[in-house]
C-alpha positions as CSV (number, residue, x, y, z in Angstrom):
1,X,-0.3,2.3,46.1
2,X,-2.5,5.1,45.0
3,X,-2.0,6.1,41.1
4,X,-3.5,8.4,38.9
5,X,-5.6,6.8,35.7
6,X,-2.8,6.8,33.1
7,X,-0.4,7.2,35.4
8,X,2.9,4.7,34.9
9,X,5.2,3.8,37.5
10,X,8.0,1.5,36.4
11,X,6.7,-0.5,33.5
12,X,3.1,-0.3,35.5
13,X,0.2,1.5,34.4
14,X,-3.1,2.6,36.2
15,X,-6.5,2.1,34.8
16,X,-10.1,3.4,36.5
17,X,-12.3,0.2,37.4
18,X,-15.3,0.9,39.6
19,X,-14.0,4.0,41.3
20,X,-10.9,1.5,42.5
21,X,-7.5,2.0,40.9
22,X,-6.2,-1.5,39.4
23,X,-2.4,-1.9,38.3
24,X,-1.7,-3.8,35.2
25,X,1.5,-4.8,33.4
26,X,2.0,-2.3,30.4
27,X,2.8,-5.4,28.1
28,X,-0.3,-6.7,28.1
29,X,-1.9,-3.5,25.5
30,X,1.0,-4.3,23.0
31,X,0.7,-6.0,20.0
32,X,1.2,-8.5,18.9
33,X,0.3,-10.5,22.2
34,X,1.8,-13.6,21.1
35,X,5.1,-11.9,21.5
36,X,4.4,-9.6,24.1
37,X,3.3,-12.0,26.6
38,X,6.1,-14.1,27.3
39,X,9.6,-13.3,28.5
40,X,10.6,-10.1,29.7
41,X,11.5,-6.9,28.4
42,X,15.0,-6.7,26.9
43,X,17.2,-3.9,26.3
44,X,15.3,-1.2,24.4
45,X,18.2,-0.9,22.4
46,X,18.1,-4.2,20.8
47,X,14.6,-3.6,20.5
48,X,14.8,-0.7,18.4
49,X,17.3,-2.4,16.8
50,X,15.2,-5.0,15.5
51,X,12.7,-2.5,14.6
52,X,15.7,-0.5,12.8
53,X,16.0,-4.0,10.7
54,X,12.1,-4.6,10.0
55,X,12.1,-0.9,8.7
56,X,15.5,-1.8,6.2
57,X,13.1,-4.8,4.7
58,X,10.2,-2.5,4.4
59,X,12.4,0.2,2.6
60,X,14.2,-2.6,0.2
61,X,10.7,-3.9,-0.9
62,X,9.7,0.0,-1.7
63,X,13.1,0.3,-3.5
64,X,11.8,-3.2,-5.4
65,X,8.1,-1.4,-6.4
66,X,10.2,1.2,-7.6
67,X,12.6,-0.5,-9.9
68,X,9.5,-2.8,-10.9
69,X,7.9,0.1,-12.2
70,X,10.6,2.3,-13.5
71,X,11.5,-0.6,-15.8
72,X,7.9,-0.7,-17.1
73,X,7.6,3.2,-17.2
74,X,10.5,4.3,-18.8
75,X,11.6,3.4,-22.4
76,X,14.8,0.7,-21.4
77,X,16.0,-0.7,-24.0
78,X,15.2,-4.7,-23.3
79,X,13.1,-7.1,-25.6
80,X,9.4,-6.5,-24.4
81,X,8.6,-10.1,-22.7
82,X,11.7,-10.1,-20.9
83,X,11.2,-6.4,-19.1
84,X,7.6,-7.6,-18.6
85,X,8.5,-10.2,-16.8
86,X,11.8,-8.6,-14.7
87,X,9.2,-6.5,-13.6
88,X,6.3,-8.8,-12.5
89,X,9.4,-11.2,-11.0
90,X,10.6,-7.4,-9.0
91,X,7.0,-6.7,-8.1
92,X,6.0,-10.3,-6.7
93,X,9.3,-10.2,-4.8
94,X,7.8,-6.4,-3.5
95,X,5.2,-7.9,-1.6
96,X,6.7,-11.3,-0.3
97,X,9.2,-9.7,1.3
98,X,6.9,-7.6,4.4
99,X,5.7,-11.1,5.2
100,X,9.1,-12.2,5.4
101,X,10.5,-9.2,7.5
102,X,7.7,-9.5,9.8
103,X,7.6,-13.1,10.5
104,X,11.3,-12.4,11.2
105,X,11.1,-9.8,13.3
106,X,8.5,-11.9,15.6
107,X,10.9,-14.3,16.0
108,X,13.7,-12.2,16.8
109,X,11.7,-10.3,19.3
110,X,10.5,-13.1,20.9
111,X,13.9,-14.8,21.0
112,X,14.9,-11.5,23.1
113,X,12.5,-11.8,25.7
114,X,13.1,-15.3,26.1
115,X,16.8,-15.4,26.1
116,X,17.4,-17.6,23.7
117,X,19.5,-17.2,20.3
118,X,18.4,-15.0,17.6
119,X,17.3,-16.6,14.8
120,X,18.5,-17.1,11.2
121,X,17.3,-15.3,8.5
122,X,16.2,-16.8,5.3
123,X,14.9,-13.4,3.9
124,X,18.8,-12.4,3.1
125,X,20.1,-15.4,0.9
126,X,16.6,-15.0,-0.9
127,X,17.2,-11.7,-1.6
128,X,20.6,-11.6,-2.5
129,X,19.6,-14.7,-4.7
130,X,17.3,-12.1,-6.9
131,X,18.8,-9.2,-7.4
132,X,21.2,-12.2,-8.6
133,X,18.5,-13.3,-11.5
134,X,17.1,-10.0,-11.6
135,X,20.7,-8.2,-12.9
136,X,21.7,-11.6,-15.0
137,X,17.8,-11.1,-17.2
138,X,19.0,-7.3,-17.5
139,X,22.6,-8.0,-18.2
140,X,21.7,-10.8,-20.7
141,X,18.5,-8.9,-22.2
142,X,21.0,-5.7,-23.1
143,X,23.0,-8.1,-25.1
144,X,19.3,-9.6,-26.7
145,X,18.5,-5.7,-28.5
């Protein structure tokens, strides 16, 4: 079969080595390889779907910078330690949390292509367990001023 370099034919894609045209699996150029490499491709809807959930973790640990700041940047009124610290806590939580969804979105992925079950996600009950803290130090620091 004669392609064209660049050229892809059903998950195949061509590549120019010594004036000879040599076919090689598309899957091996992604990253990250670990993931890539095993299993096959599953439904590109569940795919995106999984890359649909990684984004949500990325947004809520923007959303977290952002509260972590606002509380430093504007006047609230909460005794000085304890918005200092909500804060830090907020930010600290802020960047854990891309770890987190990554790590978990390798393991779901690679769950996919192998057929197996997806994986539980510790990243929820963490998260639900500080915005938990987070409102109780705001709720009990309103009642401090």
């Amino acid at each position: 079969m004669r392609l064209r370099e660049g050229e892809a034919l059903r998950g195949l894609v061509a590549t120019q080595e010594i004036n000879e045209y040599k076919v090689v699996p598309m899957s091996d150029s992604r990253f990250p390889r670990s993931v890539f490499a095993v299993g096959t491709d599953p439904d590109p809807r569940f795919t995106l779907a999984n890359e649909r959930t990684f984004l949500a973790w990325i947004r809520t640990s923007l959303a977290l910078i952002a509260g972590g700041v606002a509380l430093e940047a504007f006047d609230v009124p909460l005794p000085d330690t304890l918005r200092a610290a909500v804060s830090v806590f907020m930010l600290i939580v802020a960047i854990i949390l891309p770890v987190v969804a990554w790590g978990h979105w390798k393991q779901s992925e690679r769950a996919m292509r192998e057929n197996r079950s997806l994986p539980f996600s510790f990243g929820l009950p963490v998260l639900v367990a500080v915005i938990v803290v987070v409102a109780g130090a705001l709720l009990v620091g309103e009642f401090l001023v």
